[in-house]
C-alpha positions as CSV (number, residue, x, y, z in Angstrom):
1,X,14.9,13.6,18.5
2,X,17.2,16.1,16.6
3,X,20.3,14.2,17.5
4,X,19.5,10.9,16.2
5,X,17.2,13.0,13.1
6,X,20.6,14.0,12.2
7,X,22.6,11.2,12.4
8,X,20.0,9.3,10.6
9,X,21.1,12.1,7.3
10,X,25.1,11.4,8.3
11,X,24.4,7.9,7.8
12,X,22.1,8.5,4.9
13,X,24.7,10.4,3.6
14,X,27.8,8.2,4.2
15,X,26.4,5.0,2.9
16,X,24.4,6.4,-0.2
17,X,21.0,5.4,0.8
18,X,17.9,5.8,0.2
19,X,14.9,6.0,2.5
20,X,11.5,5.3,1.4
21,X,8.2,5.7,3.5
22,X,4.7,4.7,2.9
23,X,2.0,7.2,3.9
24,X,0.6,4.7,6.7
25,X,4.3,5.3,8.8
26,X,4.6,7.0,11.9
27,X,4.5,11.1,11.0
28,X,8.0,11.6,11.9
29,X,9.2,8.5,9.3
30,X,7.6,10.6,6.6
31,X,9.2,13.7,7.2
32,X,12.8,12.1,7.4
33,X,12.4,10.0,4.2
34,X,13.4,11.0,0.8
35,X,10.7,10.0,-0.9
36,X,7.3,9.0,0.4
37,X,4.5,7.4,-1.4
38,X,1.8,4.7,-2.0
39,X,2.4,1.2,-3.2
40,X,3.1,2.4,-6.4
41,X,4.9,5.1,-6.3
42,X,7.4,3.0,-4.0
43,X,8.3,0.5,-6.6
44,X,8.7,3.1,-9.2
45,X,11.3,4.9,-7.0
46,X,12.6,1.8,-6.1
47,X,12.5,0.9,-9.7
48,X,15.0,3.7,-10.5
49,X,17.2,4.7,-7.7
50,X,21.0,4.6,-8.3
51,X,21.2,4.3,-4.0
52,X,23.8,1.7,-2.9
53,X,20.8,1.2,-0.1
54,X,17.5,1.2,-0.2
55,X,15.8,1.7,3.1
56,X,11.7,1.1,3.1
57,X,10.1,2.4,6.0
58,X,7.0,0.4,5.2
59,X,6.3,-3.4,5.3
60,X,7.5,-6.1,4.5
61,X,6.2,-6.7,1.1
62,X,7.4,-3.4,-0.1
63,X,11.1,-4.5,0.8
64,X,10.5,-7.5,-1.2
65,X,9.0,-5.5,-4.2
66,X,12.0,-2.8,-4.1
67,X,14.7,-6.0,-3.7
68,X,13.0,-7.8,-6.4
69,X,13.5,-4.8,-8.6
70,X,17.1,-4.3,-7.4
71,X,19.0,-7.9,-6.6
72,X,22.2,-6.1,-6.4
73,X,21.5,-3.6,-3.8
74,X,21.4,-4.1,0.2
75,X,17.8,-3.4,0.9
76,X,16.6,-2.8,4.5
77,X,13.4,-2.8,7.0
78,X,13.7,-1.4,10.0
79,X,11.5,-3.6,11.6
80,X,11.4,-7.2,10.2
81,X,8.6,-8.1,11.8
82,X,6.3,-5.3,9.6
83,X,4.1,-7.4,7.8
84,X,1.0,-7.5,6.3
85,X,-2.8,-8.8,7.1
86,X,-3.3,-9.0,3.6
87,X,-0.5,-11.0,2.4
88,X,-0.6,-13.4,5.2
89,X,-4.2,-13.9,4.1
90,X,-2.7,-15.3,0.8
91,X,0.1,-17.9,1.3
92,X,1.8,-18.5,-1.6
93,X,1.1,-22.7,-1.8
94,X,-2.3,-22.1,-1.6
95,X,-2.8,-19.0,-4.1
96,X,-0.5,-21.5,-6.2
97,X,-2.8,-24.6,-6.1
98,X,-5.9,-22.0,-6.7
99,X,-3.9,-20.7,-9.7
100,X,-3.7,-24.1,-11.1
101,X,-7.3,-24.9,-10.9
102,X,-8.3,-22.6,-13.4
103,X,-5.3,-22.3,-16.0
104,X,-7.1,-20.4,-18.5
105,X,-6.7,-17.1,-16.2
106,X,-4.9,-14.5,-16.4
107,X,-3.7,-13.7,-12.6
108,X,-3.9,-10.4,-11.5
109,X,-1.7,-9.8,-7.6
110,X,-2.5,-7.0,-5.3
111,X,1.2,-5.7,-4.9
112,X,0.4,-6.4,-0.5
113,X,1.3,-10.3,-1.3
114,X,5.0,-12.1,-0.9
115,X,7.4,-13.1,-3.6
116,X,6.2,-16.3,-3.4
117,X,3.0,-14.9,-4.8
118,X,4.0,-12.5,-7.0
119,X,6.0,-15.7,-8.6
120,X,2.7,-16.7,-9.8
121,X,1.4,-13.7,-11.0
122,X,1.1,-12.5,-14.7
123,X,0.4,-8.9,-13.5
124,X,0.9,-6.9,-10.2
125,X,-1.3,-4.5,-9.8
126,X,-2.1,-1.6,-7.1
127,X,-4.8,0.5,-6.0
128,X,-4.2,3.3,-7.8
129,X,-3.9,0.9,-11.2
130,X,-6.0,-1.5,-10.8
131,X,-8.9,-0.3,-12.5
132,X,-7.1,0.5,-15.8
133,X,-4.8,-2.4,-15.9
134,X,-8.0,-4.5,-16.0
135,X,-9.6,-2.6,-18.4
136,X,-6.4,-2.7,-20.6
137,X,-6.8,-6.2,-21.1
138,X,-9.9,-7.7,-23.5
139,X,-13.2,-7.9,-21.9
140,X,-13.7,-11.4,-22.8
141,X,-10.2,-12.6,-20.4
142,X,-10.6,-14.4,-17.5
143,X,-9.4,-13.0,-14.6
144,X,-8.2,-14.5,-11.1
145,X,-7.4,-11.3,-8.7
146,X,-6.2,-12.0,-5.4
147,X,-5.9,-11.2,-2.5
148,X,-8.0,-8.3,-1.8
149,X,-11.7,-9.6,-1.8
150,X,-12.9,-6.1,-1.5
151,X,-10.8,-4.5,-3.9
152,X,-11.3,-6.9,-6.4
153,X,-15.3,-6.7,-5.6
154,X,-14.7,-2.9,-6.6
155,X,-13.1,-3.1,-9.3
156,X,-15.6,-5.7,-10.7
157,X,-18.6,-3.4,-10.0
158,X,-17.0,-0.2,-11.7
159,X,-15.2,-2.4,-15.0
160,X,-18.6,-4.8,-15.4
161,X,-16.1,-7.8,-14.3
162,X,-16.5,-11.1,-13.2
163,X,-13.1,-11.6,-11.9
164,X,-12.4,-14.7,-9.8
165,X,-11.6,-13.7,-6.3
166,X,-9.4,-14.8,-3.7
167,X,-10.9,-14.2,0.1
168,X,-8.3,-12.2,1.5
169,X,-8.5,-8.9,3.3
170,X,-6.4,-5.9,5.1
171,X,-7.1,-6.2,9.0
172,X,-7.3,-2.1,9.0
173,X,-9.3,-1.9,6.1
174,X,-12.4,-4.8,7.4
175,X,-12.6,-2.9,10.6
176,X,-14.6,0.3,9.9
177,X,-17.7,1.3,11.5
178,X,-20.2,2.3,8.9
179,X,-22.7,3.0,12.0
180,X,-19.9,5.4,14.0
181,X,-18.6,7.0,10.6
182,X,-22.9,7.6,10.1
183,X,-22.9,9.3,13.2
184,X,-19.6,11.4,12.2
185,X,-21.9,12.6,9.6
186,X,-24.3,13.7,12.0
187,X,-21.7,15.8,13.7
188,X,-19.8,16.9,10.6
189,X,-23.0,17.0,7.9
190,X,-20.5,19.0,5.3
191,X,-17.9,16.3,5.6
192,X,-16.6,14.2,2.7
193,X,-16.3,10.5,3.4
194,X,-13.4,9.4,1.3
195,X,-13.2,5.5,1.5
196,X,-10.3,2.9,0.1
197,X,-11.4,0.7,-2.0
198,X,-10.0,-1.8,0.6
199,X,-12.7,-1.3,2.8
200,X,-16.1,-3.8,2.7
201,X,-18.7,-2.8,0.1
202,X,-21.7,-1.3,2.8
203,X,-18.7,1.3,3.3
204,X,-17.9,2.6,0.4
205,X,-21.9,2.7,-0.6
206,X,-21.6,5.9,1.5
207,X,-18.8,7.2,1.2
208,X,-18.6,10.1,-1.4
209,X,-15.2,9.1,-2.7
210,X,-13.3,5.8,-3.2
211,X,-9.6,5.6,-4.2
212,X,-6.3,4.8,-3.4
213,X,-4.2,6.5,-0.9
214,X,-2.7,8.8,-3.3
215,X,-5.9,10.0,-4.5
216,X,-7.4,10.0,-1.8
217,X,-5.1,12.9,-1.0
218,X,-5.3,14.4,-4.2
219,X,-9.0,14.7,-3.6
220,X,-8.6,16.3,-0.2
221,X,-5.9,18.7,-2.1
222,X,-8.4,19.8,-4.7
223,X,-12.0,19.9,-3.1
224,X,-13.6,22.8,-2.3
225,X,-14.8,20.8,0.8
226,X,-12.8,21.9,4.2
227,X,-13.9,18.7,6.3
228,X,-13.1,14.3,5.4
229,X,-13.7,11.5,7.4
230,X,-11.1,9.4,5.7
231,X,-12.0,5.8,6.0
232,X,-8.3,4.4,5.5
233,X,-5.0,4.2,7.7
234,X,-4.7,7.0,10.2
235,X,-1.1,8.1,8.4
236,X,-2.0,9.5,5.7
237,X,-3.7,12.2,7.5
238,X,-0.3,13.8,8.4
239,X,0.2,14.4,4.6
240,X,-3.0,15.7,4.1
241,X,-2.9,18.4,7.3
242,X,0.5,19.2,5.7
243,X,-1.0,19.8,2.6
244,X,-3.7,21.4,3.3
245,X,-3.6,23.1,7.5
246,X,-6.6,25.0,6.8
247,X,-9.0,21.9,6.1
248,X,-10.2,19.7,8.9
249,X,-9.6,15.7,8.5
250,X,-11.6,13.0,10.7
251,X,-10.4,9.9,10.9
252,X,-12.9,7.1,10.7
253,X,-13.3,4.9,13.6
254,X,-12.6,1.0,13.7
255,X,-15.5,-1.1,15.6
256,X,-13.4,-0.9,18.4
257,X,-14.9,1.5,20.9
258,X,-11.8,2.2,22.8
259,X,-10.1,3.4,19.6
260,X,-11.2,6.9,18.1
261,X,-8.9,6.4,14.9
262,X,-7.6,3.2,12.8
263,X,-4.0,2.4,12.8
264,X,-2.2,-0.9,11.3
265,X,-0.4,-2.5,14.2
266,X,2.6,-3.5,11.4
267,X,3.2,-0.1,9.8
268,X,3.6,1.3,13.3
269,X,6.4,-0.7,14.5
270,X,9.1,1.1,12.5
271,X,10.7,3.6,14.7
272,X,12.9,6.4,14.2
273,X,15.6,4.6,16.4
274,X,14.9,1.6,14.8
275,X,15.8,3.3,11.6
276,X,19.2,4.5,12.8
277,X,20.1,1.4,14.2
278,X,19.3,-0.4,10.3
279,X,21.0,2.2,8.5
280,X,23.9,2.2,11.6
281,X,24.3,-1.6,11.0
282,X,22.8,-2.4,7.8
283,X,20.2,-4.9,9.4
284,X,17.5,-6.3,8.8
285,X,18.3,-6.9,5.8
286,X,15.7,-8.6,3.0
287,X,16.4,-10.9,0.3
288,X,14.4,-13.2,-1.6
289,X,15.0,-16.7,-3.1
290,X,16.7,-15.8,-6.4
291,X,14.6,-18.4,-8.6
292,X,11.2,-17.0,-6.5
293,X,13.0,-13.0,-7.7
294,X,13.6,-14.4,-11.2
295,X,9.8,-15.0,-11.8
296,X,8.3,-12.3,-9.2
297,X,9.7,-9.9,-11.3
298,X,8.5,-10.0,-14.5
299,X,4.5,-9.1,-13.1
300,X,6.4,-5.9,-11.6
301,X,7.8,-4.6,-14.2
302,X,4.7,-5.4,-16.5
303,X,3.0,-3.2,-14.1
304,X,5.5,-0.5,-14.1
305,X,5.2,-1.0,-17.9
306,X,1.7,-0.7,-18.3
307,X,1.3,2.4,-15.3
308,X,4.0,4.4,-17.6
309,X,1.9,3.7,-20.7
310,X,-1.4,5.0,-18.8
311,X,0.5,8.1,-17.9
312,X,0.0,6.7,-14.3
């Protein structure tokens, strides 16, 4: 593994890239990559890199989202078969044709949907700036928010919403066991449950945090508490150990008895030798329509725009 760890960095090195990873990647994708992050953080990196390459050890949305913000850069997936639950829930014909039957909405996108989506966005949103993006905007707008069911849900019981939601949701997030995570508590009574807002509504009822996957570290990072069960993908839990070695993290367990943690099936197939051979031969690489690009972008930015005006 040290071998091809270093020449991943010669290559790194030699063709001026960067590497991006997502806190749900395999632990030793983290540790290798320049920068790692949420959703958000990605495409602000990605926003304002001056890499000749951009590699994004994530899925395949994120690609799009970091070659949407740079047309004129080579930006690669090691895997281009890393997709996303979510986004497949919401193909963009359909999301288009429910967009069109209520034009007097302003449409919010979950950053986890295609181009194709984004296209037809007036705003991109994450987890992490959801909340205040919607409240940035007058109380009285009409709001579609797709695809995130859940997310939207939240964010319309903590803003008094009554956003229009599209029926989509994250395969990792649906599948948590409110009864084993129950019976976690039994066996950890001082743990914190800290829940994505992702996850269905009976789970974050009892959870005693709910944010994104930054904060939810940042919460681990500052609580006096020295035990989670952390209802979201298993990944981020390397950052947290790293962060904090003396505190004890639980991961919450899908419905799926065979399975103690909860892993998404997509993040995990990017591979350290997958990522050698992609920097190695520059492939996969992603690109997007340029008249899909042309109109994807301008929701991106607006988000960037509005997260660097919250101070987020």
């Amino acid at each position: 593994m040290n071998k091809l760890i270093t020449a991943i960095n010669e290559l790194k090195k030699e063709k001026k890239a960067l590497i991006l990873a997502h806190y749900y990647q395999r632990s030793e994708l983290q540790d290798i990559a320049d920068f790692v992050g949420d959703s958000l953080a990605l495409a602000q990196w990605a926003s304002k890199t001056d890499a000749d390459v951009i590699v994004m050890c994530g899925v395949h949305f994120m690609a799009e989202t970091a070659k949407i913000l740079n047309p004129s850069k080579t930006v690669l997936i090691p895997d281009m078969d890393a997709g996303c639950s979510l986004a497949d829930s919401c193909p963009a014909d359909k999301f288009e044709e429910f967009v069109n039957a209520h034009p007097d909405h302003t449409v919010i996108s979950y950053v986890n949907t295609s181009a194709g989506v984004k296209a037809v966005t007036d705003i991109v949103v994450t987890s992490t700036n959801a909340k205040q993006i919607v409240d940035s905007l007058p109380k009285d707008e009409k709001i579609i928010f797709g695809p995130d069911y859940n997310l939207g849900n939240y964010i319309n019981s903590i803003t008094g919403r009554n956003m229009l939601l599209w029926n989509g949701a994250c395969h990792v997030h649906e599948q948590f066991s409110v009864e084993k995570i129950l019976a976690l508590k039994k066996i950890y009574p001082n743990a914190i449950v800290l829940a994505h807002p992702e996850c269905k509504n009976t789970l974050l009822s009892i959870s005693d945090f709910v944010g994104s996957t930054s904060a939810l570290l940042k919460y681990a990072q500052t609580s006096d508490c020295n035990q989670f069960i952390v209802a979201t993908e298993s990944g981020i839990l390397h950052q947290m150990q790293k962060a904090c070695p003396e505190k004890t993290f639980i991961p919450a367990p899908p419905n799926d008895s065979t399975c103690a943690c909860n892993e998404c099936n997509f993040m995990r197939l990017n591979t350290l030798e997958k990522l050698y051979l992609c920097l190695k031969n520059e492939t996969p690489e992603v690109l997007v329509d340029e008249k899909i690009a042309v109109k994807a972008v301008k929701p991106i930015v607006r988000m960037l725009d509005i997260s660097e005006e919250l101070g987020l």
